[in-house]
N, C-alpha and C positions, 0 to 999 in steps of 0.2 A: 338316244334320250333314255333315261334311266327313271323308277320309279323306284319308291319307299315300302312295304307293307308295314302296316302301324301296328300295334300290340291289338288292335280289335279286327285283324288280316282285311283293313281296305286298304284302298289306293286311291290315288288321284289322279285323274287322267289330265296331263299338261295341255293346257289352253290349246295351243298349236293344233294339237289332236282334235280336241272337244269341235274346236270350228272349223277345221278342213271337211270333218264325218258328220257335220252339221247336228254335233248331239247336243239335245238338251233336257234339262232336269225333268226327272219322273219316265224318260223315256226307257221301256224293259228291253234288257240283253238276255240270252242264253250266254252259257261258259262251258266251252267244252275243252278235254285235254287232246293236248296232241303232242303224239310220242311220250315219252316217260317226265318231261321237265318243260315241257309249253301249256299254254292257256290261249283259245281262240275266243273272242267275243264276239258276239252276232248279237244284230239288232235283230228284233221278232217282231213283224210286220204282220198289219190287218192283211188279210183276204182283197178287200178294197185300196188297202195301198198297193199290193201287187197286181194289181189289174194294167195289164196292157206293157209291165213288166220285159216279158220274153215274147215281142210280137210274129216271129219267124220259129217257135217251137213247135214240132210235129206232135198233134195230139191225137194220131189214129195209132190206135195198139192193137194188137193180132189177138182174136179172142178166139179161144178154146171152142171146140164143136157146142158141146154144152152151153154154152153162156153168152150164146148169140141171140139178140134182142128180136 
């Protein structure tokens, strides 16, 4: 699937896209590049939408002598 940039450098993201990634209007992306000639979109998500997100992620970290509570 191909896209156009316009003379004011947007784009349209084809329908297909829009409702498979359940995106909708007003909702904010980052744009990062990748490698010399891509663009990644990411949706940027509340704190509270990622909640319960990663339920099996290890959240103990090895703290320095120093910075032990």
């Amino acid at each position: 699937m191909s896209v156009t940039l316009s003379p004011k450098f947007q784009i349209v993201i084809p329908k297909e896209i829009r409702e498979l990634l359940h995106m909708k209007p007003g909702m904010k992306y980052e744009l990062f590049t990748w490698g010399d000639d891509a663009i990644q979109i990411v949706p940027v998500r509340s704190i509270k939408e990622l909640r319960g997100a990663y339920p099996n992620i290890d959240t103990t970290i090895e703290r320095e002598p120093d910075r032990e509570l």
